[in-house]
C-alpha positions, 0 to 999 in steps of 0.5 A, a space after each residue: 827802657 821805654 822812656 830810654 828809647 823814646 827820650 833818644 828819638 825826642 833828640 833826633 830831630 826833623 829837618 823843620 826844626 832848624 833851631 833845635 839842634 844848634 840848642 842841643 849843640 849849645 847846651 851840651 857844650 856848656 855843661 862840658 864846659 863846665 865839668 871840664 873847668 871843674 875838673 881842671 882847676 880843682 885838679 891844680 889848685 888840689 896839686 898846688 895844696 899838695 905840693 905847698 903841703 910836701 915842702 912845708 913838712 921836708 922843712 918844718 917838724 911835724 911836732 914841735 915841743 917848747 919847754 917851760 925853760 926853753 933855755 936849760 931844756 931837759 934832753 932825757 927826760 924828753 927822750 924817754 917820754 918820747 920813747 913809748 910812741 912808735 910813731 915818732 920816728 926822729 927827735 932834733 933839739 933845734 935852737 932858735 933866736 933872732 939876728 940881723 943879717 948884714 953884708 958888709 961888702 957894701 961899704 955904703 948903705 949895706 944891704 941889711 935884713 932881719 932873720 929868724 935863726 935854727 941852728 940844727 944838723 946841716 948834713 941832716 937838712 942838706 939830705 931833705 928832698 922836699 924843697 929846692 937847695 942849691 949848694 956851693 960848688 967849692 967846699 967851705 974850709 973846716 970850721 968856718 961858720 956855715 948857714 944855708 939862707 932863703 932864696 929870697 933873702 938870699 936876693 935882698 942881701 945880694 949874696 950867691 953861695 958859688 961866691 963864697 959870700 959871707 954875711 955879718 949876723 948880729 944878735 939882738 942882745 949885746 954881751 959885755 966886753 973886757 972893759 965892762 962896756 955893752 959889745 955887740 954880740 956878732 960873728 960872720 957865716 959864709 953862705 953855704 947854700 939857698 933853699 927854696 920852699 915855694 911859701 914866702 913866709 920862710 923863703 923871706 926870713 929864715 936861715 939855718 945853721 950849726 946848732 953849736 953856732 947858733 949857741 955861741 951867737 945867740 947866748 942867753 936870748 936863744 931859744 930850745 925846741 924839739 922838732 919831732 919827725 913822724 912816719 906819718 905826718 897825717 897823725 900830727 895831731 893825734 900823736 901831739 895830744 897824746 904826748 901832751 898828756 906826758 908832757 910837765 905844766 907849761 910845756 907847749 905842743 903844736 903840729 904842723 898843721 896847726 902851726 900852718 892852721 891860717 894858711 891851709 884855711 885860706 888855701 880851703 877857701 880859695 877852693 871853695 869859692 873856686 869851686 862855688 863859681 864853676 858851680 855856678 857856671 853849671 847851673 847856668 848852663 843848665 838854663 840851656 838844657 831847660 830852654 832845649 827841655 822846653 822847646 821838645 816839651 812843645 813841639 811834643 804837644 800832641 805826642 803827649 796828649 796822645 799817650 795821656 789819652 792812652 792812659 799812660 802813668 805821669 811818672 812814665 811820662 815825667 821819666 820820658 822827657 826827663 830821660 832827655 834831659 838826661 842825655 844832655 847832661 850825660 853827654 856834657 858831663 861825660 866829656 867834660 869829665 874826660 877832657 878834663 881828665 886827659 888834660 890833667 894827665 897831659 898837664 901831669 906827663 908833660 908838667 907845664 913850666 911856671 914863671 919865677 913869680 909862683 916859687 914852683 918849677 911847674 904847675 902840680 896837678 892832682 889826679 882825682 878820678 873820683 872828683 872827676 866821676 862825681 862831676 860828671 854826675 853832678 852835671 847830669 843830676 843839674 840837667 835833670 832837675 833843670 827839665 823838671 819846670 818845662 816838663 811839668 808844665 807840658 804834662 800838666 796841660 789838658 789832652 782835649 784841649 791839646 787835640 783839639 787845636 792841633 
């Protein structure tokens, strides 16, 4: 409580020390700086993972199993393994292949683009709230071929599902025609609708139609998986090791986080490395604590020699000029910590609008109160250790030599 109180009034300086206070000033301000900066972009880039995380799981199974045959897969079988974990909350049989796309409006060098094709439930897709669709405004006739494209290859093949555009898809494998010669096996889908996840990766390549379409376009070059939905997709990988036990040889099993393993590395990373330079920044913000620590230390000189002549312990005397130290940390900390957490709620109320070139609408802000708390605390413990140096250096100077020439 001593040490407390003294540290306080080591902070309000007299009119002589002109320069102290501009420091104090100077040194509080970085380290408010700092945790602020923490706190603000670590917030984004956590809101960034999230929201990337969201979409990828409305779009892509939870689970994915492949049989040994994919091509005659085993659908009882497959359900009534599938039956014994009440995790598992959906079962889709997905086919999947390759195919070109082609619009053949453009009679001269037609824009052309290679897909990866899954034929599914539509109804079921268009029902998916984590991702952006835009669905065309007049409904398609019965029994036309439907497929719902990526935005972005919706852009290279110059195709709008308002307009009722239709592209020409080509399977990679031909069939044999009526007069025994090799055909191209293709068929023409009208755009039903763009979908827009935000990750490149499946907005560039993919498109979804009719499990039945898909068959008949495909052939013998498509390929059958079971997509499993869970009702918690954070068990992914404790659910499919589990199965894989049930599973016959030669099956394979992948969650969605493995299956995304390099992209939510990277995203770790970046915020690692993030973090690693606010870090940074804090520690050097923390050479202004230890040069303010050091300008107390020796305009207290005389104040300490005092106290050490009085028989005052070392430790009581390191907590004193540490407590100031402290201070600084705590006040730089403490609103850096608030600002920056007013502005990720502002940033969260009013959700500031990104250009088209980050596939998000605005930009996602996490909300971590305890990131924030121990920020704060971070900037406080830097501040600390930074008065350590200067503080020892004073306390370990002789009280008779110190009274003497002061």
């Amino acid at each position: 409580m001593t040490s407390s109180w003294l540290a306080r009034r080591y902070l309000r300086f007299s009119r002589r020390q002109h320069f102290l206070p501009l420091l104090t000033s100077v040194a509080i301000l970085s380290i408010t700086v700092g945790t602020f900066a923490l706190c603000l972009i670590l917030s984004v880039m956590e809101g960034f993972h999230a929201e990337l995380s969201k979409r990828l799981l409305g779009l892509s199974a939870h689970i994915s199993i492949t049989p040994s045959d994919a091509h005659h897969p085993d659908e009882t079988m497959v359900k009534q393994i599938l039956s014994k974990f009440a995790d598992v909350k959906d079962v889709e049989l997905v086919i999947e292949g390759e195919a070109i796309a082609q619009n053949a409006v453009f009679e001269h060098d037609p824009p052309t683009l290679g897909l990866h094709l899954k034929g599914l439930d539509l109804e079921k897709l268009s029902a998916t709230p984590a991702f952006d669709l835009l669905l065309a405004e007049k409904a398609l006739p019965a029994g036309v071929p439907q497929m719902m494209l990526g935005s972005d290859a919706a852009s290279t093949l110059h195709v709008h599902p308002d307009f009722q555009d239709a592209l020409n898809l080509i399977a990679p494998l031909a069939e044999i025609g009526p007069a025994g010669d090799l055909v191209p096996r293709t068929r023409d889908f009208h755009v039903a609708g763009v979908f827009r996840t935000g990750y490149y990766a499946y907005d560039a390549v993919l498109a979804f139609v009719s499990r039945e379409d898909a068959k008949r376009l495909l052939g013998e070059q498509a390929s059958a998986t079971w997509q499993i939905r869970l009702s918690n997709p954070q068990k992914a990988a404790s659910v499919a090791a589990s199965i894989t036990s049930h599973l016959p040889t030669g099956w394979k099993i992948i969650s969605w986080d493995e299956e995304n393993k390099k992209l939510f590395s990277a995203l770790r990373l970046e915020r690692l490395v993030m973090a690693v330079i606010l870090f940074i920044t804090i520690i050097i913000a923390s050479f202004s604590v230890m040069g303010v620590v050091s300008l107390i230390s020796a305009s207290k000189r005389r104040d300490i020699a005092i106290l050490k002549s009085l028989g005052m312990p070392k430790g009581m005397m390191y907590r004193l000029f540490l407590a100031s130290g402290a201070w600084i940390g705590a006040m730089g900390g403490g609103l850096g910590a608030v600002l920056g957490t007013i502005a990720c709620l502002l940033l969260d109320r009013w959700q500031l609008p990104l250009p088209p070139a980050y596939y998000l609408p605005t930009l996602p802000v996490s909300i971590e109160p305890f990131a924030y708390v121990l920020f704060a605390l971070m900037g406080v413990s830097i501040s600390i250790l930074a008065s350590v140096y200067p503080v020892s250096q004073a306390i370990g100077e002789d009280p008779c030599e110190v009274l003497r020439y002061e």
